[in-house]
Each structure stands twice: as structure tokens, then as C-alpha cells.
FIBA-963184 format. One record per atom (N, C-alpha, C, O): residue number from 0; atom name; residue in three letters; y, z, x; chain. Coordinates in steps of 0.2 Angstrom, whole numbers, always signed. Atoms other than C-alpha are relative to their C-alpha. Layout:
N
{n: NUM	atom: CA	res: ALA	v: Y	w: Z	u: X	chain: A}
...
This chain:
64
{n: 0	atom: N	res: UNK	v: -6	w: +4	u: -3	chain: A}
{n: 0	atom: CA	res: UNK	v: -762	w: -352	u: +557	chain: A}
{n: 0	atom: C	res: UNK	v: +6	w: +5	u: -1	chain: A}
{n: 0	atom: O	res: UNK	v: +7	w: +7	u: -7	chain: A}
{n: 1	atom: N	res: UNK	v: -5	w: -4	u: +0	chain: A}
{n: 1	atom: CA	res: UNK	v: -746	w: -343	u: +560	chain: A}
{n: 1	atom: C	res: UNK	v: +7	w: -4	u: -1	chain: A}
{n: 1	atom: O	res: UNK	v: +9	w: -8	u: +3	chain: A}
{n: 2	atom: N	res: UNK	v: -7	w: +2	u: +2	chain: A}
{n: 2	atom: CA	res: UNK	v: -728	w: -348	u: +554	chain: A}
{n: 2	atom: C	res: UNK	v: +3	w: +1	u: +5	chain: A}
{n: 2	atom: O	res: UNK	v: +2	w: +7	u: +8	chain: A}
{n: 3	atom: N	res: UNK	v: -6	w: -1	u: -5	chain: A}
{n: 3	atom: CA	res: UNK	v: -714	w: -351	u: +566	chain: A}
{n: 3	atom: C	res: UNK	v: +4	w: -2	u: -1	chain: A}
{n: 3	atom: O	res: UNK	v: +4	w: -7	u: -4	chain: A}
{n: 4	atom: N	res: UNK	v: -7	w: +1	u: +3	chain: A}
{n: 4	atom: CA	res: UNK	v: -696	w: -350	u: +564	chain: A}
{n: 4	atom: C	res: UNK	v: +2	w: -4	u: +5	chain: A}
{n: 4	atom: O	res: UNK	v: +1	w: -2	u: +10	chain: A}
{n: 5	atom: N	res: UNK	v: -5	w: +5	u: -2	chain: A}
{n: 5	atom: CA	res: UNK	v: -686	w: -364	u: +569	chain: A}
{n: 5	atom: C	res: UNK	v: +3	w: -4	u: -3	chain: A}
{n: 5	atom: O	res: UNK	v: +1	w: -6	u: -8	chain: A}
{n: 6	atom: N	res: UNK	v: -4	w: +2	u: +4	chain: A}
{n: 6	atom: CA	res: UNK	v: -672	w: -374	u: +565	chain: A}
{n: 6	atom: C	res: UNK	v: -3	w: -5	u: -3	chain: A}
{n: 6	atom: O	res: UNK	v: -8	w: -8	u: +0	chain: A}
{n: 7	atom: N	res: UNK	v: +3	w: +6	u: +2	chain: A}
{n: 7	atom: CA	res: UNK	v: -675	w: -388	u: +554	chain: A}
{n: 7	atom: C	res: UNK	v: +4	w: -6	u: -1	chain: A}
{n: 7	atom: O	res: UNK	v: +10	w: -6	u: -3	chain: A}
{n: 8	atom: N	res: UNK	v: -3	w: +5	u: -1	chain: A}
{n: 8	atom: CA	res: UNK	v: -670	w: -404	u: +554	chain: A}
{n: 8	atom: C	res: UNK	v: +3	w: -4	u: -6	chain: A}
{n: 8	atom: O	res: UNK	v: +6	w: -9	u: -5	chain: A}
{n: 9	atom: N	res: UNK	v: -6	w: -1	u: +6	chain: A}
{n: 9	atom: CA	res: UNK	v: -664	w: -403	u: +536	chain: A}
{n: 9	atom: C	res: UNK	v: +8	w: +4	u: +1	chain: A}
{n: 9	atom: O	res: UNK	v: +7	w: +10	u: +0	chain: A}
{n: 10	atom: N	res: UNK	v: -4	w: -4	u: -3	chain: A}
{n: 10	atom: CA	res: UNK	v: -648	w: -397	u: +542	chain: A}
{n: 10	atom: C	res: UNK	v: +8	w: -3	u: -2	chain: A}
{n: 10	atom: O	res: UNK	v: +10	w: -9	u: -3	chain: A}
{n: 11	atom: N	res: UNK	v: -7	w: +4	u: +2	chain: A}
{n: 11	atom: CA	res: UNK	v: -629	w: -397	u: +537	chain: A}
{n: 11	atom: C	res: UNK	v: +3	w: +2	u: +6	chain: A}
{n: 11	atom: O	res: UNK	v: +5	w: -2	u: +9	chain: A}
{n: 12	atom: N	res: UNK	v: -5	w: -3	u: -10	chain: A}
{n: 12	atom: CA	res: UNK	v: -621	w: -387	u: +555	chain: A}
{n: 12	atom: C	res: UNK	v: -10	w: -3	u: +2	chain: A}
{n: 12	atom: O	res: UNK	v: -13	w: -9	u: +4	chain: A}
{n: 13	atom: N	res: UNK	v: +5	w: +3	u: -7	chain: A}
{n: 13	atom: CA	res: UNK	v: -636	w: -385	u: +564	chain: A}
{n: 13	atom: C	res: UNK	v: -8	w: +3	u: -2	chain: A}
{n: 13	atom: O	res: UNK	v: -12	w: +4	u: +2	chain: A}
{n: 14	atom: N	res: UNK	v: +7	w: +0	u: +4	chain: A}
{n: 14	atom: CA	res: UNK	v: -652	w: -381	u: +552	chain: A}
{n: 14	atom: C	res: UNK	v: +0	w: +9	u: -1	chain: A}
{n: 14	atom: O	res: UNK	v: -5	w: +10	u: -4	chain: A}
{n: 15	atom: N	res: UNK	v: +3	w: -6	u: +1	chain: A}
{n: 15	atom: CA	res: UNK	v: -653	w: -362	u: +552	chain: A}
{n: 15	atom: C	res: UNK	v: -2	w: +4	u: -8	chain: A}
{n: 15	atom: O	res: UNK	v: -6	w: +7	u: -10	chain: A}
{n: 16	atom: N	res: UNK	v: +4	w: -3	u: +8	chain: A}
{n: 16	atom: CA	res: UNK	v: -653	w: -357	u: +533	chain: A}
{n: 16	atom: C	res: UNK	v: -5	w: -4	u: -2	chain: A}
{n: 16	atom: O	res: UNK	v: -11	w: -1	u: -5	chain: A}
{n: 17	atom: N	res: UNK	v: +8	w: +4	u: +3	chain: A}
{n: 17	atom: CA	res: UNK	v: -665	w: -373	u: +529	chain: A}
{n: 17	atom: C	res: UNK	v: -6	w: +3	u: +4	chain: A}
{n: 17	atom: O	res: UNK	v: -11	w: +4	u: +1	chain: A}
{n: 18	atom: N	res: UNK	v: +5	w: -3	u: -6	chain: A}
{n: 18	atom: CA	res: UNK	v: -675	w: -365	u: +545	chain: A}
{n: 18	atom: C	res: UNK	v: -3	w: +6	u: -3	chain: A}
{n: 18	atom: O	res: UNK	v: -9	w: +7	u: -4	chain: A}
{n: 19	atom: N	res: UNK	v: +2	w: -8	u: +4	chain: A}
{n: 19	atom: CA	res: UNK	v: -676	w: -348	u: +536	chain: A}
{n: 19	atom: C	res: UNK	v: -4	w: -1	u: -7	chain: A}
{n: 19	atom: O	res: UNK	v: -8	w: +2	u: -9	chain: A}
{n: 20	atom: N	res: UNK	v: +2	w: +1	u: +5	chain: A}
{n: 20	atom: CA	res: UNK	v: -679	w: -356	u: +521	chain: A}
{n: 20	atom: C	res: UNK	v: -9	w: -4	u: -3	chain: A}
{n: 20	atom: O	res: UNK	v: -12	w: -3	u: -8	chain: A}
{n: 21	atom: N	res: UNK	v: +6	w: +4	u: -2	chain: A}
{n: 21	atom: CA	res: UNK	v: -694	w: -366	u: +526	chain: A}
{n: 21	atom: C	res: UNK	v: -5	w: +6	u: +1	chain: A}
{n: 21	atom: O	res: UNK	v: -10	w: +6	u: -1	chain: A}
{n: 22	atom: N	res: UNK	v: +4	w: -3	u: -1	chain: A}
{n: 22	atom: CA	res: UNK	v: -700	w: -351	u: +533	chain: A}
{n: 22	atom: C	res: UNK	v: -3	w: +3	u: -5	chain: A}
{n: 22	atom: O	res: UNK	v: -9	w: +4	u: -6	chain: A}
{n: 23	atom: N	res: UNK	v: +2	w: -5	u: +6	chain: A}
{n: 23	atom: CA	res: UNK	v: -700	w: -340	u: +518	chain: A}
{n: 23	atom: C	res: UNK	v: -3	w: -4	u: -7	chain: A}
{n: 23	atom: O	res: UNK	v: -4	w: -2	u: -12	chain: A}
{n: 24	atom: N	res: UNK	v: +1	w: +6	u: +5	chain: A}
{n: 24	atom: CA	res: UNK	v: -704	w: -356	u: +508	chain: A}
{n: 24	atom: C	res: UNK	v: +5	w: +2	u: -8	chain: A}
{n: 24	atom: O	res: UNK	v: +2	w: +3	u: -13	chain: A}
{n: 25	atom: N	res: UNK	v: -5	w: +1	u: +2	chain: A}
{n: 25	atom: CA	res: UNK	v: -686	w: -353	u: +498	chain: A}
{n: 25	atom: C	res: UNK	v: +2	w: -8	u: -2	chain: A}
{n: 25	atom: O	res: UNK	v: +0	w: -13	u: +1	chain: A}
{n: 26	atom: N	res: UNK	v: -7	w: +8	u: -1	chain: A}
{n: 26	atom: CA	res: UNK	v: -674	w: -369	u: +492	chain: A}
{n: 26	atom: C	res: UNK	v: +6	w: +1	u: +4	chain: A}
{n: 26	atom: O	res: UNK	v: +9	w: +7	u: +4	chain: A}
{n: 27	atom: N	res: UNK	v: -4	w: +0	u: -8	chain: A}
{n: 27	atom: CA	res: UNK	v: -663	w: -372	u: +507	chain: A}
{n: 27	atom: C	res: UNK	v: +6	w: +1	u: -6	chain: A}
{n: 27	atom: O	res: UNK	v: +10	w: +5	u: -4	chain: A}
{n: 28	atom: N	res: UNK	v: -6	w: -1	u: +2	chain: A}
{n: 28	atom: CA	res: UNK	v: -650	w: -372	u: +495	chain: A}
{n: 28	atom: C	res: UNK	v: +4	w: +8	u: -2	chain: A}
{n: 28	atom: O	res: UNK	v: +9	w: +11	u: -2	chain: A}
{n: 29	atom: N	res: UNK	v: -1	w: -8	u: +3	chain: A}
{n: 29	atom: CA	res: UNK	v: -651	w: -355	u: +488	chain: A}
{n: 29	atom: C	res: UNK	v: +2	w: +6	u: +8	chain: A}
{n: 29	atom: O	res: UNK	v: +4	w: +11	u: +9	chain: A}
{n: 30	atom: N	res: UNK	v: +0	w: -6	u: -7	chain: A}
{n: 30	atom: CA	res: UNK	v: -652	w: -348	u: +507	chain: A}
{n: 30	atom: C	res: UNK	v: +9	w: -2	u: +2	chain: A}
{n: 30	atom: O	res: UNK	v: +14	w: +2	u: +4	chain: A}
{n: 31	atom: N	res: UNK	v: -7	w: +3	u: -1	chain: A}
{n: 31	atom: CA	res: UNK	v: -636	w: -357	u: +508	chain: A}
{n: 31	atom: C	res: UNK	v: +4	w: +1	u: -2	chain: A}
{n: 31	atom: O	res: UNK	v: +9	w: +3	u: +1	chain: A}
{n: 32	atom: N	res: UNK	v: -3	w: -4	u: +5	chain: A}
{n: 32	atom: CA	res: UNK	v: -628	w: -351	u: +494	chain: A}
{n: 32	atom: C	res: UNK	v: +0	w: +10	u: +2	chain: A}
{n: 32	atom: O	res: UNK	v: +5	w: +13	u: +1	chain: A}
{n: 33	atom: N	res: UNK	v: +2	w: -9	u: -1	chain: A}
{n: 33	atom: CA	res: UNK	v: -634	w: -331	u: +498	chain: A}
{n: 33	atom: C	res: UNK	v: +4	w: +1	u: +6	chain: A}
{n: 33	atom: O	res: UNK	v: +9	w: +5	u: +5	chain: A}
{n: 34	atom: N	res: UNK	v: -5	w: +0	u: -7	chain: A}
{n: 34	atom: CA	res: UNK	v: -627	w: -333	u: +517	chain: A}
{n: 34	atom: C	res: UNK	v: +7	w: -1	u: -1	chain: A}
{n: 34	atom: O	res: UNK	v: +11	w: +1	u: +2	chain: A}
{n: 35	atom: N	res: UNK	v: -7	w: +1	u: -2	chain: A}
{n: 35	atom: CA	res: UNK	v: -612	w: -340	u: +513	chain: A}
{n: 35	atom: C	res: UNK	v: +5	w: +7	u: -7	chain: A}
{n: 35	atom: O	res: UNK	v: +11	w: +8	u: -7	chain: A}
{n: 36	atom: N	res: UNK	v: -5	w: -6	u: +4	chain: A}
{n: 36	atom: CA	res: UNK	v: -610	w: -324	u: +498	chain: A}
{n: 36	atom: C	res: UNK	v: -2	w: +5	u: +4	chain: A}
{n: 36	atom: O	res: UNK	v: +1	w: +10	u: +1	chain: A}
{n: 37	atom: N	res: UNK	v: +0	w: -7	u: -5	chain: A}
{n: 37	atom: CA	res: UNK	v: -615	w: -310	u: +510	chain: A}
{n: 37	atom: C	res: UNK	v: +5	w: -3	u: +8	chain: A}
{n: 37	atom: O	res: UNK	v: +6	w: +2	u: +12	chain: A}
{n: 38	atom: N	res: UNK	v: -3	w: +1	u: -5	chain: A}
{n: 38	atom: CA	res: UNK	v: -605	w: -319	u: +524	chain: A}
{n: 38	atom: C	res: UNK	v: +8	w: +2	u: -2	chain: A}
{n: 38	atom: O	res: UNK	v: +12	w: +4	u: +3	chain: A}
{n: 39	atom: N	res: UNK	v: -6	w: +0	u: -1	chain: A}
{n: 39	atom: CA	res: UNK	v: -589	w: -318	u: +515	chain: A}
{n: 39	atom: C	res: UNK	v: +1	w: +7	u: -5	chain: A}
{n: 39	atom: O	res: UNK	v: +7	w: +9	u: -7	chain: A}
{n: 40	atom: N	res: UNK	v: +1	w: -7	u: +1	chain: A}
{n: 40	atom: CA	res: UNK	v: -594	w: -300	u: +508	chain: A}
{n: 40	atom: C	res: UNK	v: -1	w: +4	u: +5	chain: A}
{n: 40	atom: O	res: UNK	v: -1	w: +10	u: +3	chain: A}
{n: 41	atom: N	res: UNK	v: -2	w: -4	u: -6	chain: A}
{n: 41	atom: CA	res: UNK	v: -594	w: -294	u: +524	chain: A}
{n: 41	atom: C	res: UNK	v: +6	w: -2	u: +6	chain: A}
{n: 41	atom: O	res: UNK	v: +5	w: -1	u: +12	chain: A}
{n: 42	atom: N	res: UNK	v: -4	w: +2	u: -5	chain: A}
{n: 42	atom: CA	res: UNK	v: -580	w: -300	u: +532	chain: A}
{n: 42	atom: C	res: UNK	v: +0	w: -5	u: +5	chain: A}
{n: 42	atom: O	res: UNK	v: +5	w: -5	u: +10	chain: A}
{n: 43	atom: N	res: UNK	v: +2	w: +6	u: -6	chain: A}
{n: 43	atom: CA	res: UNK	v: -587	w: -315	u: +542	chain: A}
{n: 43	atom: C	res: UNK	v: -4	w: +1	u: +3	chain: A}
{n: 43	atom: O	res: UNK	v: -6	w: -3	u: +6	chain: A}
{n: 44	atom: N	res: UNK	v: +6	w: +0	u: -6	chain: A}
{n: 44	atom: CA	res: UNK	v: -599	w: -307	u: +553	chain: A}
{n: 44	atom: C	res: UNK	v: -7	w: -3	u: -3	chain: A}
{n: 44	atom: O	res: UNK	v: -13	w: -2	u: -1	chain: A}
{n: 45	atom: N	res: UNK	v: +5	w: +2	u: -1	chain: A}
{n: 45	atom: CA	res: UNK	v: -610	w: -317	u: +545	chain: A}
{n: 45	atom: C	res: UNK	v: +0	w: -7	u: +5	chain: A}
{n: 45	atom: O	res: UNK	v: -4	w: -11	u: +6	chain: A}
{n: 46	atom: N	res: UNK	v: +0	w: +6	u: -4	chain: A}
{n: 46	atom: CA	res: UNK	v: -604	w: -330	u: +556	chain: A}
{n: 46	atom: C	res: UNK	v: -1	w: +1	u: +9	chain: A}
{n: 46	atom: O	res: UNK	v: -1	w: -4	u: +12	chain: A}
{n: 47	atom: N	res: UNK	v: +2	w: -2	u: -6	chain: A}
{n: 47	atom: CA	res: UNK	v: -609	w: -321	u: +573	chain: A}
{n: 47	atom: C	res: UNK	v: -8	w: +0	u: -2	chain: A}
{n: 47	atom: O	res: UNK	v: -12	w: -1	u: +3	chain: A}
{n: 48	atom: N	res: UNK	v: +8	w: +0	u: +2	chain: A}
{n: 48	atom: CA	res: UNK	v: -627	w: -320	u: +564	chain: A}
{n: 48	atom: C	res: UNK	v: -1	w: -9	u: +0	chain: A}
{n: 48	atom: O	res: UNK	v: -7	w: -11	u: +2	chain: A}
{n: 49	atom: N	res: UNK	v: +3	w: +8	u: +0	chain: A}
{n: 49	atom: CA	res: UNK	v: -628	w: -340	u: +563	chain: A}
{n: 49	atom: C	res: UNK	v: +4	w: -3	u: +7	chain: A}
{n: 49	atom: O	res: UNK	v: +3	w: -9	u: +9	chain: A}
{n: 50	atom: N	res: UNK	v: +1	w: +3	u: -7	chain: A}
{n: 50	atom: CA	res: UNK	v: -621	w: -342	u: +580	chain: A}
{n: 50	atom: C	res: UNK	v: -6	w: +1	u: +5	chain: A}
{n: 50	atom: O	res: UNK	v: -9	w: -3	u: +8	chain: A}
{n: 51	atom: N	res: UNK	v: +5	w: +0	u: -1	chain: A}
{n: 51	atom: CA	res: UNK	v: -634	w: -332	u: +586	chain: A}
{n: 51	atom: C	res: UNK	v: -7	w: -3	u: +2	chain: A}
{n: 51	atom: O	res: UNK	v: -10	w: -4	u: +7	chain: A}
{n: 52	atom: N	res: UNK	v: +9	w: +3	u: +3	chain: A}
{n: 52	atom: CA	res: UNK	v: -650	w: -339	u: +578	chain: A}
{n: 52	atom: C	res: UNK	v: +4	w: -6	u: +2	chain: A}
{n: 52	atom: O	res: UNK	v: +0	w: -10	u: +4	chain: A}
{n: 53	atom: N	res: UNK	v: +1	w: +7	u: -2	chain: A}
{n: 53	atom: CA	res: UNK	v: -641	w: -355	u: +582	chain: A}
{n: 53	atom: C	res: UNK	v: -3	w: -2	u: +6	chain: A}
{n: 53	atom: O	res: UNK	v: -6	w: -7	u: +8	chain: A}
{n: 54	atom: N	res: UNK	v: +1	w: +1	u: -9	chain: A}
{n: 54	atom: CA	res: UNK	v: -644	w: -351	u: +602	chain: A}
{n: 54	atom: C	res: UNK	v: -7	w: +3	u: +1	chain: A}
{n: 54	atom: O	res: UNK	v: -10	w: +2	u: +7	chain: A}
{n: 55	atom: N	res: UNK	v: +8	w: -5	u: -2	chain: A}
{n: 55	atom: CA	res: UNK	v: -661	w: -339	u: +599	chain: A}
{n: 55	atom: C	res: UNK	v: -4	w: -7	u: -3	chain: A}
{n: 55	atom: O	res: UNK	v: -7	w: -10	u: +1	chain: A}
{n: 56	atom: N	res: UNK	v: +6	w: +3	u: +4	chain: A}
{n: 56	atom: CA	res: UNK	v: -671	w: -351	u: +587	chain: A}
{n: 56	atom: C	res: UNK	v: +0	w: -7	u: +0	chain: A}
{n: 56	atom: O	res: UNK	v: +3	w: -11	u: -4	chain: A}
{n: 57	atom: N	res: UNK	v: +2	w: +5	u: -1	chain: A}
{n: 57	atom: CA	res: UNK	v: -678	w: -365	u: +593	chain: A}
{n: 57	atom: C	res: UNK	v: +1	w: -7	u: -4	chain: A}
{n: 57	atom: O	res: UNK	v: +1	w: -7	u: -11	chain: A}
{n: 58	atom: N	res: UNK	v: +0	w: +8	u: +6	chain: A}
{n: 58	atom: CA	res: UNK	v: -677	w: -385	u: +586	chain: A}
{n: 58	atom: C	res: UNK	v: -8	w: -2	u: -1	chain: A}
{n: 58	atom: O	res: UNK	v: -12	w: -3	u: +4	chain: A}
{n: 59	atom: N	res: UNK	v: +4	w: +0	u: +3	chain: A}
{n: 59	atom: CA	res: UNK	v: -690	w: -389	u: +576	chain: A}
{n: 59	atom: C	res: UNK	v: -7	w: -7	u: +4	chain: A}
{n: 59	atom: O	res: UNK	v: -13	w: -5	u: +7	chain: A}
{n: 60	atom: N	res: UNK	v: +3	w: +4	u: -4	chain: A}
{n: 60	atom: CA	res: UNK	v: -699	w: -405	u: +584	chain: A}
{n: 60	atom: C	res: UNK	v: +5	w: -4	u: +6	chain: A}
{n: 60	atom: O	res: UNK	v: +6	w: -10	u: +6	chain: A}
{n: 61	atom: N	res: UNK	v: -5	w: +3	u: -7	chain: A}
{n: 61	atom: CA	res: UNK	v: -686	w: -407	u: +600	chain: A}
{n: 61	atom: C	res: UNK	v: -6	w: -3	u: +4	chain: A}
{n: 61	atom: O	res: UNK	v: -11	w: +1	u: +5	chain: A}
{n: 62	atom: N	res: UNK	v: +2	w: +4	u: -5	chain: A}
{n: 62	atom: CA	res: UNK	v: -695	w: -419	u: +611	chain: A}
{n: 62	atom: C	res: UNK	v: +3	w: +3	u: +8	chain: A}
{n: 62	atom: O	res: UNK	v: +8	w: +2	u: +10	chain: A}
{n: 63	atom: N	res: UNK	v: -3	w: -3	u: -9	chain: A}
{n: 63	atom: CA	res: UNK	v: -694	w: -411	u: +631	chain: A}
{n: 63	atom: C	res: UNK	v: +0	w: -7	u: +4	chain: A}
{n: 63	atom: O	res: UNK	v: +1	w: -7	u: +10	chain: A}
């Protein structure tokens, strides 16, 4: 069976580090804590990376 990334419905904005975190089987907290210190080690563009994956990576059990 194969892993797929998507957002997760543990979510503080809109799921993407719990989502990554799930996938690599992480604590959602540490991905949270990592992003928000490489985010502000780069000058913010980590925040064009989580608009991104907000609009690429699918929600987790979205109901069509």
C-alpha cells in the first residue's frame, strides 16, 4: 500500500505540516516548530511554500 500526502485534519491554519508530519510519521509539533525556524531563517519564503501546498495538497477525507 502506498502513502499519500494530504492535508490533515489535525490542523492549526490549514493542515500542511501535521500532513507532512503524518506522512513521514514525525510529531506534528516538531514539523511545526522546524517550519516556523527555517521560515524565519529564510526570510519568509517559507510562507510561499505553505501557500503553495496549501492549494497543491489535497484534504484528507473531503467528502465530493
Amino acid at each position: 500500500m502506498t502513502k499519500k500526502l494530504y492535508r490533515s485534519n489535525d490542523r492549526v491554519i490549514a493542515g500542511v505540516c501535521s500532513g507532512f508530519a503524518e506522512y513521514m510519521d514525525f510529531d506534528p509539533v516538531a514539523v511545526r516548530l522546524g517550519y516556523a525556524a527555517l521560515t524565519l531563517l529564510t526570510c519568509f519564503s517559507g510562507v510561499i511554500f505553505y501557500i503553495v501546498a496549501w492549494i497543491i495538497m489535497p484534504e484528507k477525507n473531503k467528502v465530493l
